[in-house]
C-alpha positions in Angstrom: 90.3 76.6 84.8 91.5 79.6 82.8 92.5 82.8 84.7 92.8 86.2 83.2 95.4 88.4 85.5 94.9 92.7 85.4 95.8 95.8 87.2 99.3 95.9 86.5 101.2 99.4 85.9 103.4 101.5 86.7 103.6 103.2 90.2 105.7 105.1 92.2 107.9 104.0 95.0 105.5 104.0 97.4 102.4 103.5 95.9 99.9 101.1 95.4 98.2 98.5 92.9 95.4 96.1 93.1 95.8 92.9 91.4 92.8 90.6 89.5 92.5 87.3 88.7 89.4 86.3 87.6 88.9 82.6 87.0 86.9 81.2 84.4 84.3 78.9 86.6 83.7 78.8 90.1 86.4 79.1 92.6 84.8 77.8 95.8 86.0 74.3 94.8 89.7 75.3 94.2 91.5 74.3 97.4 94.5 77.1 97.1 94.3 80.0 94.5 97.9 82.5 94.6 100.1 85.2 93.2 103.3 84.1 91.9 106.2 87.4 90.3 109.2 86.6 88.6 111.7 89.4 88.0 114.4 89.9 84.9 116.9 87.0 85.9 115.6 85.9 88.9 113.2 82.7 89.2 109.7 82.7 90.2 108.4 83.2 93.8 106.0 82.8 96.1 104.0 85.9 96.6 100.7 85.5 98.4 98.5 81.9 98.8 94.9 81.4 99.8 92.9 78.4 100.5 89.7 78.0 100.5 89.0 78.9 103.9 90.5 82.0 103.7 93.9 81.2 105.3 96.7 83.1 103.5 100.7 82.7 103.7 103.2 85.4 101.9 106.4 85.5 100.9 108.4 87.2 103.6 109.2 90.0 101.2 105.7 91.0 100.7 104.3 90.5 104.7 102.7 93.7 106.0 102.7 95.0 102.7 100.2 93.2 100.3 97.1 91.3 100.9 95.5 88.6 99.1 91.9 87.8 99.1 89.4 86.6 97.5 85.6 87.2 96.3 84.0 83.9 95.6 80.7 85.8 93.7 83.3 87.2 91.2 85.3 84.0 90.6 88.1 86.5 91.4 91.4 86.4 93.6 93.1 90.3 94.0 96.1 91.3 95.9 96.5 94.6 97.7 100.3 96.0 96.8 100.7 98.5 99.1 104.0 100.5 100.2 105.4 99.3 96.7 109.3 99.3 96.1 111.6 98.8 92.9 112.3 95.6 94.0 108.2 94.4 93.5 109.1 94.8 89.6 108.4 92.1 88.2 105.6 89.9 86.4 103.0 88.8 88.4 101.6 85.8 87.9 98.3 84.3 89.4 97.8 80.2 90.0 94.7 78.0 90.6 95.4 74.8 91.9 98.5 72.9 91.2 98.6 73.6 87.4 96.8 76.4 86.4 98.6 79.8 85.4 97.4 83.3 84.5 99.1 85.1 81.6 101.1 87.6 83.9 100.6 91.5 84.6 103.7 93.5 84.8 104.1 95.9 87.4 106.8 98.7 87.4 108.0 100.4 90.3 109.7 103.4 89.5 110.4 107.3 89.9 
């Protein structure tokens, strides 16, 4: 499956941003579908997971915060980023599966 990730920008402290992924076939299939950021010297991490059945796990940075879901008509996984801080910047990443990976969409949280 390809994925093509969007809605990336930059946002005041603050603010918010809604993430796409839209996949490139149906996602119904694809057990777990998540969001994945990786900042300027740091190593990916775990953002925000979804299964299938709708159960969602996030990275205890992000809880209360963001909001994964997905829209199984659209082929399309978003996230919610809400109450952003400098420390979201970074590149987000979406995943299908166990191998496949978006392009990335950098957000920037800044005054």
């Amino acid at each position: 499956v390809q994925l093509q990730a969007s809605g990336g920008g930059l946002v005041q402290p603050g603010g918010s941003l809604r993430l796409s992924c839209a996949a490139s076939e149906s996602i119904f299939s694809i057990y777990v579908m998540g969001w994945y950021r990786e900042a300027p010297g740091k190593q990916r991490e775990l953002v925000a997971t979804i299964t299938s059945g709708g159960s969602t796990n996030y990275g205890d940075s992000v809880k209360d915060r963001f909001t994964i879901f997905r829209h199984g008509a659209k082929n399309t996984v978003y996230l919610q980023m809400n109450s952003l801080k400098p420390e979201d910047t970074a590149v987000y990443y979406c995943k299908a599966g166990r191998y496949s990976w978006g392009q990335g969409t950098q957000v920037t949280v800044s005054s």
